[in-house]
N, C-alpha and C positions, 0 to 999 in steps of 0.2 A: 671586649675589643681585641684580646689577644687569645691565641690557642698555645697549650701548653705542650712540647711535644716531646718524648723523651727516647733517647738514641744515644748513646754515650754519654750520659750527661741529660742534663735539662736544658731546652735551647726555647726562647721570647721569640713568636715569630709572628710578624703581621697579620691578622684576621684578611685574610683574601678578598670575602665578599663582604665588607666595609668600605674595602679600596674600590672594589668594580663599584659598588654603590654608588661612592664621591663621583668617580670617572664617568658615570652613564647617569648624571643629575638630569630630571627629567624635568626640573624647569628652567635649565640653560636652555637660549633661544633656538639653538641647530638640534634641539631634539623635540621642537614643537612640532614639526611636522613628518621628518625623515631622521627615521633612531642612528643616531652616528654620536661614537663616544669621543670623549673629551681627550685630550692626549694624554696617553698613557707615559710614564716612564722608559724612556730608553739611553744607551748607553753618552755619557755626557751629557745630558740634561740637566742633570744638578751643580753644574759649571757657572750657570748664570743666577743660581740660588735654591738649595737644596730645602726637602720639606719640613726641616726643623726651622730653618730659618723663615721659612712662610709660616707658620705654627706663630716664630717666637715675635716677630713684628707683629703680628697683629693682636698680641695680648699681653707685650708691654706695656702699653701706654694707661693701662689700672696702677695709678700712683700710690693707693692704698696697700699696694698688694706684693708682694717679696717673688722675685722671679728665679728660682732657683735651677738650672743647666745639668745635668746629673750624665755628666761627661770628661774627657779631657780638658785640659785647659782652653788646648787650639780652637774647641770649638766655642767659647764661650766670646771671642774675641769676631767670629763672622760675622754678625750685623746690628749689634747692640750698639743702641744709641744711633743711627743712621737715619733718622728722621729729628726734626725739632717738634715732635709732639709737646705739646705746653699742657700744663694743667690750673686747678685753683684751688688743688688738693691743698688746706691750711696745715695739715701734719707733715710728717717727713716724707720728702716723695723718693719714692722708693728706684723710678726709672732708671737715672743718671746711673743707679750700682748693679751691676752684674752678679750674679753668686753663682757660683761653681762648686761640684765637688772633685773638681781634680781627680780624674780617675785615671790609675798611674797600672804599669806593667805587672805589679801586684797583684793591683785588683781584680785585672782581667783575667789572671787563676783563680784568684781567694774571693772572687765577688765583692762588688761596691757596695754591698748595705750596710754595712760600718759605716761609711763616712756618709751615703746618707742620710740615714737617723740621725749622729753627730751634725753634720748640717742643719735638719730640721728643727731641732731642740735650740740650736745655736739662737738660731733666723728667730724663734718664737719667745727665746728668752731676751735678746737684745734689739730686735728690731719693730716684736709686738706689731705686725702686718695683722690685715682684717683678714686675709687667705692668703696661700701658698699656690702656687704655681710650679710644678715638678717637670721638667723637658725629659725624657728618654730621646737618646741620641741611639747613631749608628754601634759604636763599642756596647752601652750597656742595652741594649734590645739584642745584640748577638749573645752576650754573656747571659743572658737569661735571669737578670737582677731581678725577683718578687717585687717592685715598688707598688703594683697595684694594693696589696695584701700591707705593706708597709704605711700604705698614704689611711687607710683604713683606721689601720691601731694607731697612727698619731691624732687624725683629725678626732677620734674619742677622747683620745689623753688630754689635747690640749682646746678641743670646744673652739676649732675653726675651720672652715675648708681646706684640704689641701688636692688641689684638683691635678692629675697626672695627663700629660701632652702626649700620648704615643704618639711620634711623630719623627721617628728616625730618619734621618738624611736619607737612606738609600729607598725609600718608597715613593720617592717620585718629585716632584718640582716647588717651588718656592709656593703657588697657587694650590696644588693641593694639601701642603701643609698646611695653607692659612682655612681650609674646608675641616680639615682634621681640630685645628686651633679651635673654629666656632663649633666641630660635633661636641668637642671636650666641654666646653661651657656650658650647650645645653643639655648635657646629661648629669654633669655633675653640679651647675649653678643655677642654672635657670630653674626656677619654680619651687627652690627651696626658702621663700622668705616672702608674708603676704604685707602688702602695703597697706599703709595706717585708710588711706582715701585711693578710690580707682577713681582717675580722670575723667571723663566721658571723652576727651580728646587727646588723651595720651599718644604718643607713639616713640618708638625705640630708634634709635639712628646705628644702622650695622654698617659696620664699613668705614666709617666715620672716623680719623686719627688727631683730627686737630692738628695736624703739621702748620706751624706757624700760626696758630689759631685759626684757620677758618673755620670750624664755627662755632667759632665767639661772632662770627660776622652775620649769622643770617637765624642762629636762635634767638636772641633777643626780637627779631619782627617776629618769627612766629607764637614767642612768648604775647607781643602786642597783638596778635591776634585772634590769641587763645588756645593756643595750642600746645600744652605740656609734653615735655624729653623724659621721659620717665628713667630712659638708662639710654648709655650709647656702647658698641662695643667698638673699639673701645679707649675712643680721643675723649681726655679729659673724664675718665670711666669711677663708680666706684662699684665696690662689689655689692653692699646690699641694694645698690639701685638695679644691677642685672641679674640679683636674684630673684626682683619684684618685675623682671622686663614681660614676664607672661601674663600683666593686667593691662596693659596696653594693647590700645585696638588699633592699630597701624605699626607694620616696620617699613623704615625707609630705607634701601639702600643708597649708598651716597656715593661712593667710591667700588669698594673691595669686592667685585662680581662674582668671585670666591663664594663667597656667604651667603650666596642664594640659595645652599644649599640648607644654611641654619634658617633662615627664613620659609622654603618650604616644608623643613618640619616641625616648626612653630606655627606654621597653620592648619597642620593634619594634627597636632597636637590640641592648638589651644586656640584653633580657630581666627587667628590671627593674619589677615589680606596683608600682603605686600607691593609696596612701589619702586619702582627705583628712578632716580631723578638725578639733576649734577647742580652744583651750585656756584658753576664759574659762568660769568658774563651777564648782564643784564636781562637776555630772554630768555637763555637755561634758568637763572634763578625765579624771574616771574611764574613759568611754566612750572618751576619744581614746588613754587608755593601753593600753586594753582592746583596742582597733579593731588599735593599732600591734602589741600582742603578737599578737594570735591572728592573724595574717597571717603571722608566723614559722612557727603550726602546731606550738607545742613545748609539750608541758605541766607541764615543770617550771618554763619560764618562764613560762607561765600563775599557775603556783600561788604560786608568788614575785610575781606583779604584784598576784594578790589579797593576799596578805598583805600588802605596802608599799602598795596602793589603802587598804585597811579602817584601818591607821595612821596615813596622812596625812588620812583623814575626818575619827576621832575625833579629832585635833588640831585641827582647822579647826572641826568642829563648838563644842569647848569654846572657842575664841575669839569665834565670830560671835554666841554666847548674850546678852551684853549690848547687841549691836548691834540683835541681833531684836527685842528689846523693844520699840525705840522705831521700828523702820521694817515694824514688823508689818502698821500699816493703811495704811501710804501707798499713793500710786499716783503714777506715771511717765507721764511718756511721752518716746520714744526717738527722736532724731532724725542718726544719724549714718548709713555706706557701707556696701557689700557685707559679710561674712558678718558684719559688727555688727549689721546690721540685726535678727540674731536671736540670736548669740552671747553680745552684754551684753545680751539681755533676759534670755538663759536665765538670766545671773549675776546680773541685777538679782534673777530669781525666786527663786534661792536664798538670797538675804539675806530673803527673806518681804515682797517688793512687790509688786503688782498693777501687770504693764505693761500701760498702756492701750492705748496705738499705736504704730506704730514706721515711719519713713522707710524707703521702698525703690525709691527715685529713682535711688538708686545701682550697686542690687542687680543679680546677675543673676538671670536664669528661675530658676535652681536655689536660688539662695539666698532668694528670694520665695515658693517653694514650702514652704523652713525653715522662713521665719518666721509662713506660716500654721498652724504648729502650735502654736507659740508665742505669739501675741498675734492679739486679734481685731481690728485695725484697722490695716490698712496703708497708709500714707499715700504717696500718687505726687507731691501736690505740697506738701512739706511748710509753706513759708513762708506758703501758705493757708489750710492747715487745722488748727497745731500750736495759735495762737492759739484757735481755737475750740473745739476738743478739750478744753483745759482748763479751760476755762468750764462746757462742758460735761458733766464727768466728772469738775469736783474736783480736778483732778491737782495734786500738791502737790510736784513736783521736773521738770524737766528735764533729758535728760543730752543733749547735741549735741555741738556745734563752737562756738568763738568764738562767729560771726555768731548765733547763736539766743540770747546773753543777754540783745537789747535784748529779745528777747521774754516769758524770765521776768523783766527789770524791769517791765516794762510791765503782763503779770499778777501780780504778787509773787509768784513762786513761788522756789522753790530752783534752783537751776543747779550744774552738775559738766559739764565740760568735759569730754567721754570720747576724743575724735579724737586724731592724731597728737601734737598741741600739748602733752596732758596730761604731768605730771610724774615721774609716779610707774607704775608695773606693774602693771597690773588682771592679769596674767595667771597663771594656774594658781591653787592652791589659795592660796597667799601673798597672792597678788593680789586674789583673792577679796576677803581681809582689810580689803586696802588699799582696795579698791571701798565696801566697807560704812563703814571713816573719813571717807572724804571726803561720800559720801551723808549719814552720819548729820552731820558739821559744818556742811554746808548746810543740811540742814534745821532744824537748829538754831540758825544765824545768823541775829540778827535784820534783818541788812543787806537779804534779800531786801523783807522785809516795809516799810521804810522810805525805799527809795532810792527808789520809786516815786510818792513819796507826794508832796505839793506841799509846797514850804518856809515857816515859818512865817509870814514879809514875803508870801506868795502869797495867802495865804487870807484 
């Protein structure tokens, strides 16, 4: 993955045509018909989240597994822990802790493979992880640190994986680190470990982070309908499940549109079809049960998924009836990422709101083409034009990120927090649930309508 190249010294420099590879994925949807590549890196792009930190979110959330940063401090501090990914890992979960090797002005003449090694032996004598996970950053990819040749001689010594991230900040954006993240897994984990029974209905969930548990919310119906998780990469993940992820005959993308690119080469590989589906709102999750079965091609599990599909409606239906009432004429507008941009709207719609506009700043081509089915105003720069929007159309909730409440203070409108940060599971039918609570206490708390207002010594 890396070329060696010597000129004063030894210098780690990114494999070129790895990168163009990620960049010109030829089963991203803008390349199904007209070849036009992905965005490249350019200067400030890694302002809004650089490729180590796309890398390191998306192969956190393996609670089994010791995450070790083979960097300065500062970097170890960017985005750990920035999701409530949950697990049910019963041993130590390993997430909540960060490891570093502190690579100091030192190192950066004498080389980091001291402290390293020293780390490695540390992590494997006191923390006894199922595998290792090694980041190469910006600093040690320039100092030309051997970890590849390192991860080697320990994973013999100590009889575990330790799989290395090249994934240096300066090669490009938060999405193609998380590309880089899933190539590392399936070159180094995938397909080394054979499972005791192959499913005949297996499939792998890519993409998948369990932030607040969503899904714990909608694998249990596909468990009742027969349908085995053999491994997820990688919400609520273990390692020997995604070493076994190559017997499974379905991957589902769920979220992370990143990792279509580990999906298209698990199917030049191992023969493995891919779907991608969203599991927020009532129709998206029908459809995505729907999408998952008939890709099986089996019609008794067909008929079994519509009979558990038409149970969990009618249940969710008679829940949301008190809710309808009162968010029947509202109207939204959406300002959160990629397949959010049209996933909680489609959920917002099921609760009976009129989404106005939605954020797709974040989006990809594919997922901007979603969300124009679903709402007629997409917003490219949202901090410009969210404000106006609602002035202009009434909108009486917003759903975003932190950063956009100073904006419904400022309008009084209602605010719910939908990104990472939130608390609770908008996901699957359950979550639906949960989505309509929180909407309907916003908009019934008087807080919005008064924080904005000037204090009585003001006026």
């Amino acid at each position: 993955m890396y070329i060696k190249l010597t000129c004063k010294g030894e210098k780690m420099l990114t494999n070129k045509k790895i990168i163009r590879e990620l960049l010109d994925e030829s089963a991203c949807s803008h390349n199904k018909e007209k070849k036009s590549s992905c965005d490249k890196p350019r200067p400030g792009a890694t302002s809004g989240g650089c490729a180590f930190e796309g890398a390191q979110i998306a192969l956190f959330p393996y609670a089994d597994a010791v995450h070790l940063v083979h960097a300065p401090a500062t970097c170890q501090g960017a985005s750990w822990e920035t999701r409530a990914t949950m697990t049910s890992y019963e041993g130590e979960d390993n997430t909540p802790l960060g490891y570093c090797t502190d690579i100091t002005t030192n190192d950066i003449i004498f080389g980091g493979i001291k402290k390293l090694t020293e780390s490695i032996d540390y992590l494997v004598k006191h923390k006894n992880p199922k595998a290792i996970f090694v980041y190469e950053t910006c600093v040690t990819a320039m100092i030309g640190d051997d970890i590849d040749n390192l991860a080697r001689t320990k994973q013999e010594e100590h009889g575990i994986p330790i799989i290395i991230v090249h994934a240096p900040g300066f090669v490009g954006s938060k999405n193609l680190g998380s590309r880089l993240g899933g190539v590392a897994v399936l070159e180094q984990l995938i397909g080394t470990r054979e499972p005791q029974v192959i499913h005949p209905f297996g499939i792998n969930l890519i993409g998948e982070y369990n932030v607040t548990g969503d899904m714990w919310q909608y694998t249990p119906i596909l468990e009742k309908i027969g349908i085995k998780v053999v491994s997820t990469l990688a919400g609520d993940g273990r390692i020997e499940d995604i070493q076994s992820a190559h017997r499974a005959k379905l991957n589902v993308i769920v979220c992370a549109k990143s990792l279509i690119t580990l999906c298209r080469k698990m199917q030049e590989k191992y023969g493995i079809p891919h779907v991608s589906v969203s599991f927020y709102g009532k129709r998206d999750t029908s459809n995505a049960i729907r999408t998952i079965v008939d890709a099986f091609g089996d019609s008794e599990l067909s008929q079994k998924a519509e009979r558990i599909i038409a149970e969990e409606e009618a249940k969710l239906e008679e829940k949301l009836t008190p809710f309808r009432e009162i968010l029947g004429k509202k109207k939204a507008i959406l300002n959160t990422g990629g397949n959010k941009s049209w996933s909680i709207a489609s959920a917002l719609q099921d609760i009976g709101i009129e989404v106005v506009a939605t954020s797709v700043r974040k989006a990809t081509l594919e997922d901007i083409e979603i969300a124009k089915k679903y709402v007629p105003i997409l917003m490219q720069v949202p901090a410009n034009e969210q404000a106006k929007l609602i002035d202009e159309h009434k909108v009486d909730i917003l759903l975003a990120g932190g950063r956009s409440l100073y904006t419904a203070i400022k309008k009084k409108v209602a605010f719910v927090d939908v990104n990472q940060e939130k608390k609770v599971s908008y996901g699957a039918y359950n979550g639906l649930v949960n989505l309509a609570k929180d909407v309907c206490n916003a908009v019934q708390n008087p807080v919005f309508k008064i924080v904005g207002t000037k204090a009585p010594w003001e006026e």
